[in-house]
C-alpha positions as CSV (number, residue, x, y, z in Angstrom):
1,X,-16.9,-30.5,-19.1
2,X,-18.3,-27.3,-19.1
3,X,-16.6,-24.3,-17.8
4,X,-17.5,-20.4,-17.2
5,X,-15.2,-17.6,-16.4
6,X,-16.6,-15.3,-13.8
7,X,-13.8,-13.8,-13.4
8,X,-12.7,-10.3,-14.3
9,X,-9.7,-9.9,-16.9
10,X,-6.4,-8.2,-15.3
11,X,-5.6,-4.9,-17.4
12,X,-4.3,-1.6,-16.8
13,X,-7.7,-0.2,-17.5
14,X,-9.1,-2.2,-14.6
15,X,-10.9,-0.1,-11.8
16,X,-9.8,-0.4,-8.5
17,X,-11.3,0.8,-5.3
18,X,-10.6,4.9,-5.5
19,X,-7.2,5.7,-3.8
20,X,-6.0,1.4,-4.3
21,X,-2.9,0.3,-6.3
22,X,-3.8,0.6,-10.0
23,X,-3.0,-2.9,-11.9
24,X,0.2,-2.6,-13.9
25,X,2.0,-5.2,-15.8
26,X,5.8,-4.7,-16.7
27,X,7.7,-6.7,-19.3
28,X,10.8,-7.4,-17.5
29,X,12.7,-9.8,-20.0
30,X,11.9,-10.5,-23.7
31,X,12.5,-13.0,-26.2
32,X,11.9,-10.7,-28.7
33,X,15.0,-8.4,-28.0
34,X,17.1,-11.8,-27.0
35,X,16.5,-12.4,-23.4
36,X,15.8,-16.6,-23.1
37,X,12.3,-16.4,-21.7
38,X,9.4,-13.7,-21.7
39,X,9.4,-12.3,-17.6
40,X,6.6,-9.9,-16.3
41,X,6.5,-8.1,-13.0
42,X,3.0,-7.1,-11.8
43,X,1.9,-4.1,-9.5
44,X,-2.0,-4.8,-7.8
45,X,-3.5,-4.6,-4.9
46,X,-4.6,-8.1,-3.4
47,X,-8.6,-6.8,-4.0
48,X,-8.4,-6.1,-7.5
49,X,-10.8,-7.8,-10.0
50,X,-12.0,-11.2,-8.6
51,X,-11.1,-11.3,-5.2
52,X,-11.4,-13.0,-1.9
53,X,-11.3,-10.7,1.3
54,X,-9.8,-12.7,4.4
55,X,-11.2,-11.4,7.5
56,X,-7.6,-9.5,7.8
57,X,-8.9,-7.0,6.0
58,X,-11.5,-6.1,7.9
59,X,-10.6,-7.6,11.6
60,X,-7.1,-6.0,13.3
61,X,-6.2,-10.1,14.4
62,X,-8.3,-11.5,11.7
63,X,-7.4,-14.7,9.7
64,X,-5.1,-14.2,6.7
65,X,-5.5,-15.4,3.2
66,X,-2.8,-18.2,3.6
67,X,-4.4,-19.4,7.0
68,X,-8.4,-19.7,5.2
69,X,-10.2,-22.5,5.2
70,X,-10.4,-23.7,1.9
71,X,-13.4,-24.9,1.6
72,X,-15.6,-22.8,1.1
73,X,-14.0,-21.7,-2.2
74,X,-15.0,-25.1,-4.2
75,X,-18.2,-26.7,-4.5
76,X,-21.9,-26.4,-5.2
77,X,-23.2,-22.5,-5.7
78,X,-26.2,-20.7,-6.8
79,X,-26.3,-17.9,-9.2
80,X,-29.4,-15.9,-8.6
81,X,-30.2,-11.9,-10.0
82,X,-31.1,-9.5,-7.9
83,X,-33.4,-6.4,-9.7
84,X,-32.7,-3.5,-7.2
85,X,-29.8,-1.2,-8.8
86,X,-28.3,-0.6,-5.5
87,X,-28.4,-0.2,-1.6
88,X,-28.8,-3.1,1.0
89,X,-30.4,-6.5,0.5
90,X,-32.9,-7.7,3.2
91,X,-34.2,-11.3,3.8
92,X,-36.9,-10.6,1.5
93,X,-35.4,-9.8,-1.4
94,X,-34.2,-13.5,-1.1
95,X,-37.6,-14.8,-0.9
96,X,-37.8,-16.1,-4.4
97,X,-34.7,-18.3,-3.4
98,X,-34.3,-21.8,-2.5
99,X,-31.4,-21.4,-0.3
100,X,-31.2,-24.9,0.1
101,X,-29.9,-26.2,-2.9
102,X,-26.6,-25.1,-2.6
103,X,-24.0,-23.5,0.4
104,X,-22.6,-21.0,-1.7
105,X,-24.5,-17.8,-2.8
106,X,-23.2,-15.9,-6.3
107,X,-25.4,-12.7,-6.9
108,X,-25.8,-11.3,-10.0
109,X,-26.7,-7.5,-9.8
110,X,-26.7,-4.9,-12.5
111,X,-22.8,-4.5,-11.5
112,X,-22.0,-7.6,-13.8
113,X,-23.2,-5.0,-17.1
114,X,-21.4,-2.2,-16.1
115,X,-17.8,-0.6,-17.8
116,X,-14.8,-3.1,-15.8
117,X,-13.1,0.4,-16.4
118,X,-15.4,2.8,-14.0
119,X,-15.2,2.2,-10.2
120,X,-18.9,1.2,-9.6
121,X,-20.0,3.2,-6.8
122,X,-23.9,2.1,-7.2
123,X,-24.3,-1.6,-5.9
124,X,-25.9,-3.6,-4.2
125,X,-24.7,-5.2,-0.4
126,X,-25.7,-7.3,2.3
127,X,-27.8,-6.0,5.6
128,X,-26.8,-7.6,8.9
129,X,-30.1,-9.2,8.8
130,X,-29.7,-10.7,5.3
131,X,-26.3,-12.0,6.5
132,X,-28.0,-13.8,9.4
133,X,-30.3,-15.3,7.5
134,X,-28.4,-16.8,5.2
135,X,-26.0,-17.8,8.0
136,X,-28.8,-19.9,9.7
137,X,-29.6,-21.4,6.1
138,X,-26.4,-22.8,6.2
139,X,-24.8,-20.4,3.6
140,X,-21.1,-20.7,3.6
141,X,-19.5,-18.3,0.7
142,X,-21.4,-14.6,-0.6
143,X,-19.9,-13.7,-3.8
144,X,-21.0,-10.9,-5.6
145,X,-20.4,-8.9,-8.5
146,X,-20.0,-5.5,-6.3
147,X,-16.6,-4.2,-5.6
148,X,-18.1,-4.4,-1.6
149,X,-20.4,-6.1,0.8
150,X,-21.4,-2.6,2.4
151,X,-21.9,0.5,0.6
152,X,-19.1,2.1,-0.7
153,X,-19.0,5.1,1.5
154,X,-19.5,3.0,4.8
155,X,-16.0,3.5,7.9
156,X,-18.1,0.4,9.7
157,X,-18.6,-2.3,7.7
158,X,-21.1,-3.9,8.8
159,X,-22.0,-6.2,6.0
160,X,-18.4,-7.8,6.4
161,X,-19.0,-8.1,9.9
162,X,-22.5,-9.7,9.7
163,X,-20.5,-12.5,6.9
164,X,-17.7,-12.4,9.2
165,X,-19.8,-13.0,12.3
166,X,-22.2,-15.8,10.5
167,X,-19.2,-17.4,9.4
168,X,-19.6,-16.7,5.2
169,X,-16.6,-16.2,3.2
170,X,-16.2,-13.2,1.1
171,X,-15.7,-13.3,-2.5
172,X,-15.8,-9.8,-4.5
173,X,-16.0,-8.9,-8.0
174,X,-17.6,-11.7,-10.2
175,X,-18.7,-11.6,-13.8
176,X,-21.6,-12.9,-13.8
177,X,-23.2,-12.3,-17.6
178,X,-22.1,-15.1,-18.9
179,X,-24.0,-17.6,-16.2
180,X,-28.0,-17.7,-15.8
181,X,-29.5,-18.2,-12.8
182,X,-29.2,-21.9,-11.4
183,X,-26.9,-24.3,-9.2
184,X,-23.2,-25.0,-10.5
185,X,-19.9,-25.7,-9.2
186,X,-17.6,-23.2,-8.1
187,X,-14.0,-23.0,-7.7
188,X,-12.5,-20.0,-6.8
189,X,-9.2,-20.6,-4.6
190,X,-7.4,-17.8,-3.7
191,X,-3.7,-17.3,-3.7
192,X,-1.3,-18.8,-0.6
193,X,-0.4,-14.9,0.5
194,X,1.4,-15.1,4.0
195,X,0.0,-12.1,6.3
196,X,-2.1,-11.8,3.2
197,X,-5.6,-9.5,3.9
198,X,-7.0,-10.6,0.1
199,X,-6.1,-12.7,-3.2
200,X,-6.8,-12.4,-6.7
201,X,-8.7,-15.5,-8.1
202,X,-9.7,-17.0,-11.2
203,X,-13.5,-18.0,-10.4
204,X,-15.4,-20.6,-12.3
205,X,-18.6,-22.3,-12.5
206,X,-18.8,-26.0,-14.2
207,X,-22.4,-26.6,-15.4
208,X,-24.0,-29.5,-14.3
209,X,-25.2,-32.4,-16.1
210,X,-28.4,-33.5,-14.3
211,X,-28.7,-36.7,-16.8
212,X,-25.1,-37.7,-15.0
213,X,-26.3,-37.1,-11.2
214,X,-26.5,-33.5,-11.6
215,X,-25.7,-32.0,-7.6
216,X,-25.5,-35.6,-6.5
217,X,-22.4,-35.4,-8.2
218,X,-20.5,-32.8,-6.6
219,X,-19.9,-32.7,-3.1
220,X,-21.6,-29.3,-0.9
């Protein structure tokens, strides 16, 4: 089996959205100085790195993390690049795409090749109208490699609410250099946070074997 780490690594050096809780890690116990076990404590906010957003975040009554669906967080995606450097994605920018070979959508923008350690402020997000689309195509999950789903600036959100609305999960903050563009599994679970508005997640793809049943294989 075949795995690839989308996922961003935790460090203190990590950017976080300007004004969030930087990620710190503090050794708490250590074996070295005769403590039984190593012990860490760590500092984050719930949207640093690889993340999912729960519609907490972005809806006053909204679903929490511990309360999502899990679903949509495990089975077949597509990973497909996107050439604009930034602003909103229309239906046609998808019109390359088969959208029908797999529920989950993982896009790859020039965000995926940028410095982990500079907030990226230049991406790419959503429209309302792309969000609808994909909702009537039967999309269930958006992951991106952005730090958003609307442009950075935005007090609206529309983008989330378009997902939100259509009924797509959120997930934020993928590495995606590592994975060309095709159909894979994904499993990205997020964390079990009561009254949680977002989790952390270690996202991966597992490549296919089409000589073994290839998407057959896996369930949507």
């Amino acid at each position: 089996m075949q795995l690839i780490d989308i996922s961003r690594a935790l460090h203190p050096n990590i950017a976080v959205w300007p004004g969030d809780t930087p990620f710190t890690l503090q050794q708490t116990l250590d074996r070295s100085a005769g403590a039984t076990v190593n012990l860490t404590t760590l500092t984050m906010s719930a949207h640093t790195g690889t993340h999912v957003d729960a519609p907490r975040h972005f809806v006053t009554d909204g679903t929490t993390i511990a309360q999502l669906d899990l679903t949509p967080y495990w089975g077949l995606a597509q990973v497909i690049t996107i050439a604009k450097p930034a602003g909103a994605l229309y239906p046609d920018d998808f019109a390359h795409v088969d959208l029908s070979l797999a529920p989950r959508l993982l896009v790859r923008s020039a965000a995926s090749e940028r410095d982990p350690a500079v907030f990226d402020a230049e991406i790419v997000y959503p429209s309302p109208e792309l969000a609808d689309a994909l909702g009537q195509a039967g999309i269930v999950l958006y992951g991106t490699d952005a730090p958003s789903m609307d442009v950075v600036a935005s007090e609206t959100l529309p983008g989330h609410a378009a997902l939100y609305r259509n009924k797509i999960a959120i997930l934020e903050g993928l590495d995606l250099r590592a994975a060309a563009d095709g159909v894979y599994e994904l499993a990205a679970l997020p964390l079990k946070i009561v009254m949680g508005d977002g989790s952390p997640v270690r996202a991966v793809l597992r490549v296919l074997d089409s000589s073994k049943g290839g998407n057959d294989a896996v369930s949507r």
